[in-house]
Backbone as CSV, one residue per row, in Angstrom:
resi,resn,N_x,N_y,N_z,CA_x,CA_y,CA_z,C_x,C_y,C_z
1,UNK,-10.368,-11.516,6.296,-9.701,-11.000,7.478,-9.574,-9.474,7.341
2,UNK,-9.708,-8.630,8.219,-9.684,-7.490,8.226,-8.534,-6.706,8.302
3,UNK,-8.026,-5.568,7.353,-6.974,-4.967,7.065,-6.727,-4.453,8.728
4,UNK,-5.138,-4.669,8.923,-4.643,-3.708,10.454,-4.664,-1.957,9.989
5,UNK,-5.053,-1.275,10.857,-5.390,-0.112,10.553,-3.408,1.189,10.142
6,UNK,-3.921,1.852,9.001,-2.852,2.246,8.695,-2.655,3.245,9.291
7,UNK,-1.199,3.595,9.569,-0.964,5.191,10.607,-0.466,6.139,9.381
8,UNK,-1.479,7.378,9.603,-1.077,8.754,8.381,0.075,8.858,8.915
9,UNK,0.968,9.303,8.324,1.613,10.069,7.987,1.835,11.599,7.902
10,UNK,2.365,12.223,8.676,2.328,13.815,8.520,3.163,14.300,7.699
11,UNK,2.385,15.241,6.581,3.578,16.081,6.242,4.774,17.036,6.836
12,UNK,5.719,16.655,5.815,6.799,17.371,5.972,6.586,18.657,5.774
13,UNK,8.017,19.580,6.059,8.331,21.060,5.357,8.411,20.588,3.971
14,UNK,9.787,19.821,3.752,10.037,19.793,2.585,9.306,18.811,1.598
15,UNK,8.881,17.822,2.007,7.173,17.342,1.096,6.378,18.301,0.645
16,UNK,5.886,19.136,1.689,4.845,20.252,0.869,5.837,21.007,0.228
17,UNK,7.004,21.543,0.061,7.909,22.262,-0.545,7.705,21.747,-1.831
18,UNK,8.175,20.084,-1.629,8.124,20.060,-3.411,6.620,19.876,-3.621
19,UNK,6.034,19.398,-3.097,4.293,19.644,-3.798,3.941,20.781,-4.170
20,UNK,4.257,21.904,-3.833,3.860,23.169,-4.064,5.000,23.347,-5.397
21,UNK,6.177,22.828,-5.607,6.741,23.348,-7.004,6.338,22.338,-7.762
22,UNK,6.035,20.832,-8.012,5.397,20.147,-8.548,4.217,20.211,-9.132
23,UNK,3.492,20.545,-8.670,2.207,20.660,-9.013,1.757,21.186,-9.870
24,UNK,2.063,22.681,-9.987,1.846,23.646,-10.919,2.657,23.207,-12.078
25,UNK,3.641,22.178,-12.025,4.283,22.110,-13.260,4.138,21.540,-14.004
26,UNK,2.757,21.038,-14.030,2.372,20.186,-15.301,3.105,18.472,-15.135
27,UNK,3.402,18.156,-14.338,3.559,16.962,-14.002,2.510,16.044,-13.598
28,UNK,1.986,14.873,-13.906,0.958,14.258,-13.216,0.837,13.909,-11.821
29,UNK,-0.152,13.704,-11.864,-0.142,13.404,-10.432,0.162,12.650,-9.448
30,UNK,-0.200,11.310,-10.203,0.352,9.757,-10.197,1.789,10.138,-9.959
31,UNK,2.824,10.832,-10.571,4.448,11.062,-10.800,4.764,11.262,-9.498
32,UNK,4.097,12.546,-9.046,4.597,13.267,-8.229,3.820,12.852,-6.396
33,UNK,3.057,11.822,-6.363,2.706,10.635,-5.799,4.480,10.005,-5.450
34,UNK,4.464,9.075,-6.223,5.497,8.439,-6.561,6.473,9.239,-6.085
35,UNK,7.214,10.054,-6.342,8.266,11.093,-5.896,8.225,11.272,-4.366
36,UNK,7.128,11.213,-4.055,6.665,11.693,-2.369,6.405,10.682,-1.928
37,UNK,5.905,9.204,-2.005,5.656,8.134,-1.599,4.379,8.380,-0.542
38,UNK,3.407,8.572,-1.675,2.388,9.068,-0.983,0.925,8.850,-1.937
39,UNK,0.364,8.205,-1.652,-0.978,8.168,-2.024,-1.415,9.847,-3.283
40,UNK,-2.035,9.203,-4.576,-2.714,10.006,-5.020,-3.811,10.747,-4.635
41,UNK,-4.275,10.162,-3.666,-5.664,11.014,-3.235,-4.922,12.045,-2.136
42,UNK,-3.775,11.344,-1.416,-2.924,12.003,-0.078,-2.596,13.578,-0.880
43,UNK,-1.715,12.931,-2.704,-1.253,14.632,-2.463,-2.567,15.498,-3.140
44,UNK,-3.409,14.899,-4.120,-4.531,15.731,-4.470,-4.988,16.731,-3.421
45,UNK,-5.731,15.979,-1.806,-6.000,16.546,-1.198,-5.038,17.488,-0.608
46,UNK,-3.745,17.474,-0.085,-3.080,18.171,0.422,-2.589,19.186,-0.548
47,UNK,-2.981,18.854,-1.834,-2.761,20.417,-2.799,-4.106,21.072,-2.986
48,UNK,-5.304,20.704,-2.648,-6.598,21.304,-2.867,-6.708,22.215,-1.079
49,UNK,-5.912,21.262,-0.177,-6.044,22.520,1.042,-5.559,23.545,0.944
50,UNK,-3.916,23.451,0.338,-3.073,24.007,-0.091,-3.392,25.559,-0.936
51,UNK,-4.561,25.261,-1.990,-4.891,25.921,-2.723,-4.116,26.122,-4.130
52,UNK,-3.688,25.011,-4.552,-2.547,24.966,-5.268,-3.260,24.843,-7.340
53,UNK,-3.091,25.243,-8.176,-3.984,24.861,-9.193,-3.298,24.618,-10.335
54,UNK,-3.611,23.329,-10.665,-2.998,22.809,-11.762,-3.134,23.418,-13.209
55,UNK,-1.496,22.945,-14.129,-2.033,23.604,-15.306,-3.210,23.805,-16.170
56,UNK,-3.633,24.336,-17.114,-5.005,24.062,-17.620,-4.772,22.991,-18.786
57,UNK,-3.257,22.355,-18.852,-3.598,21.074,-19.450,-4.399,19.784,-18.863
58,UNK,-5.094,20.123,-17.646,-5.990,18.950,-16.697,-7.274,19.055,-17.414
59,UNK,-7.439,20.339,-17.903,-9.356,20.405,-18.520,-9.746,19.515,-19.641
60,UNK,-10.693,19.252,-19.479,-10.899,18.256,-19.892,-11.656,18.794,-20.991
61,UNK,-12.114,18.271,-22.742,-12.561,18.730,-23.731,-14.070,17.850,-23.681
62,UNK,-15.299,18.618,-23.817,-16.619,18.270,-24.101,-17.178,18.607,-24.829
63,UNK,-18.066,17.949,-25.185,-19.440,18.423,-26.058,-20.471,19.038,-25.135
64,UNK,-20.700,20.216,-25.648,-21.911,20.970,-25.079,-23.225,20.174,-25.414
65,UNK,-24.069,19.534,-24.197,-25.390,18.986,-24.300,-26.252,19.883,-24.969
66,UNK,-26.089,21.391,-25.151,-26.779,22.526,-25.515,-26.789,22.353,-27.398
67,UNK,-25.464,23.102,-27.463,-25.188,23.521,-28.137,-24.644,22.550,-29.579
68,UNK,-23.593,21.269,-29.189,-22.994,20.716,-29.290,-21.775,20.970,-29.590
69,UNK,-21.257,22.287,-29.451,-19.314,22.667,-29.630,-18.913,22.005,-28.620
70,UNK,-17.425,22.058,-28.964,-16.696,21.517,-27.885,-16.388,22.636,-27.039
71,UNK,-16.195,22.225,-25.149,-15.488,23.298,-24.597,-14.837,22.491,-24.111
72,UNK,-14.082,23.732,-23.267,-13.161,22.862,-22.494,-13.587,23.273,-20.401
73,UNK,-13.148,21.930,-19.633,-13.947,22.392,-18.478,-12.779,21.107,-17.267
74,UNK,-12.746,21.974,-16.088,-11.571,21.491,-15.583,-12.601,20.682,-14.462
75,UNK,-14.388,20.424,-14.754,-14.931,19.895,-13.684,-15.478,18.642,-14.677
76,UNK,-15.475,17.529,-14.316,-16.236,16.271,-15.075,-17.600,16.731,-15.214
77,UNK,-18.127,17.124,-14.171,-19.752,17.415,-14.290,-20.478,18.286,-14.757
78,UNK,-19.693,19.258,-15.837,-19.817,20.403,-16.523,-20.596,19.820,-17.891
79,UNK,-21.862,20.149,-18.306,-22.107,19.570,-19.857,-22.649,21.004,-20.040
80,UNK,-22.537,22.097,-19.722,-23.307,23.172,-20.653,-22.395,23.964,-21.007
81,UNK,-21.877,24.499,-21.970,-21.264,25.419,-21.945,-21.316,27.088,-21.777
82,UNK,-20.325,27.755,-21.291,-20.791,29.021,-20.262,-21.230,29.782,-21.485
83,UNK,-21.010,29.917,-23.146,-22.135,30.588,-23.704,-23.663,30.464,-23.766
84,UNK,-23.566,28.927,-23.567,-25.431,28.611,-23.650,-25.479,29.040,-22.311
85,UNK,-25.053,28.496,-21.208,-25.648,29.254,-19.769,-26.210,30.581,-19.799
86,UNK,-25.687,31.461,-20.458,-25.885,32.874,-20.453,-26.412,33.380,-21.824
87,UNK,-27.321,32.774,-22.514,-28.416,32.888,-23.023,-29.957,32.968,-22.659
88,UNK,-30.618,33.758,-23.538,-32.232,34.012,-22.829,-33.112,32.611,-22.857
89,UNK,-32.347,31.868,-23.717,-33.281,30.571,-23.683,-32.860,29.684,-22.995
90,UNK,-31.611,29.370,-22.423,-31.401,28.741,-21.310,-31.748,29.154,-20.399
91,UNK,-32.323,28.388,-19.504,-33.307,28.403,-18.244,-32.962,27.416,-16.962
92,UNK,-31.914,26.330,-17.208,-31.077,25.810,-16.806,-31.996,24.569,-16.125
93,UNK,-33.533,24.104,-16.241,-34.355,23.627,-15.689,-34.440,21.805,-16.273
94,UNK,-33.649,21.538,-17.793,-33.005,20.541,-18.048,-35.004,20.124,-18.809
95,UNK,-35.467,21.116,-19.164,-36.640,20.402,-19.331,-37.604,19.701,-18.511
96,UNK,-37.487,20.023,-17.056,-38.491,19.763,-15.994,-39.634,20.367,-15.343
C-alpha cells in the first residue's frame, strides 16, 4: 500500500537559530536532528544552504591510493592526497 504523502514542514526563526549555534559545535548530527525533530537529511541540508561548516572533527582519516600516508579529508571521495596531487608525476589520469 502506498505511503500518504508527508507535508514539509517550514522552518522556524528559532529552529534555524539553534541550527546555526549547534552545528558548529561539534555536536552530531543525528543529536541535533533529535533536538529539532527533524529529519537528518532535513537539518544537513538546511545547514549546507545555510552555509554553515562543521568542526574538522567530521574529516575523515585515509590512506593515500598514491602515496600510502594517511590524510585527513572532509569528502568520502577523496583518495589522493593534496601532496601527491601537486607533484610532477601525478598526472591525475588514474593510469588510463
Amino acid at each position: 500500500m502506498a505511503r500518504a504523502p508527508t507535508r514539509q514542514r517550514n522552518w522556524t526563526k528559532a529552529e534555524i537559530d539553534l541550527l546555526v549555534k549547534l552545528w558548529p559545535s561539534g555536536e552530531t548530527p543525528t543529536a541535533i536532528a533529535r533536538r529539532l525533530c527533524r529529519s537528518v537529511g532535513s537539518c544537513k541540508g538546511r545547514a549546507k544552504r545555510l552555509g554553515l561548516v562543521r568542526p574538522a572533527s567530521d574529516k575523515i582519516t585515509k590512506r593515500c591510493l598514491y602515496c600510502r600516508h594517511l590524510f585527513a579529508t572532509a569528502h568520502r571521495f577523496i583518495f589522493i592526497c593534496e601532496d601527491c596531487k601537486s607533484t610532477e608525476k601525478f598526472d591525475g589520469s588514474a593510469g588510463l
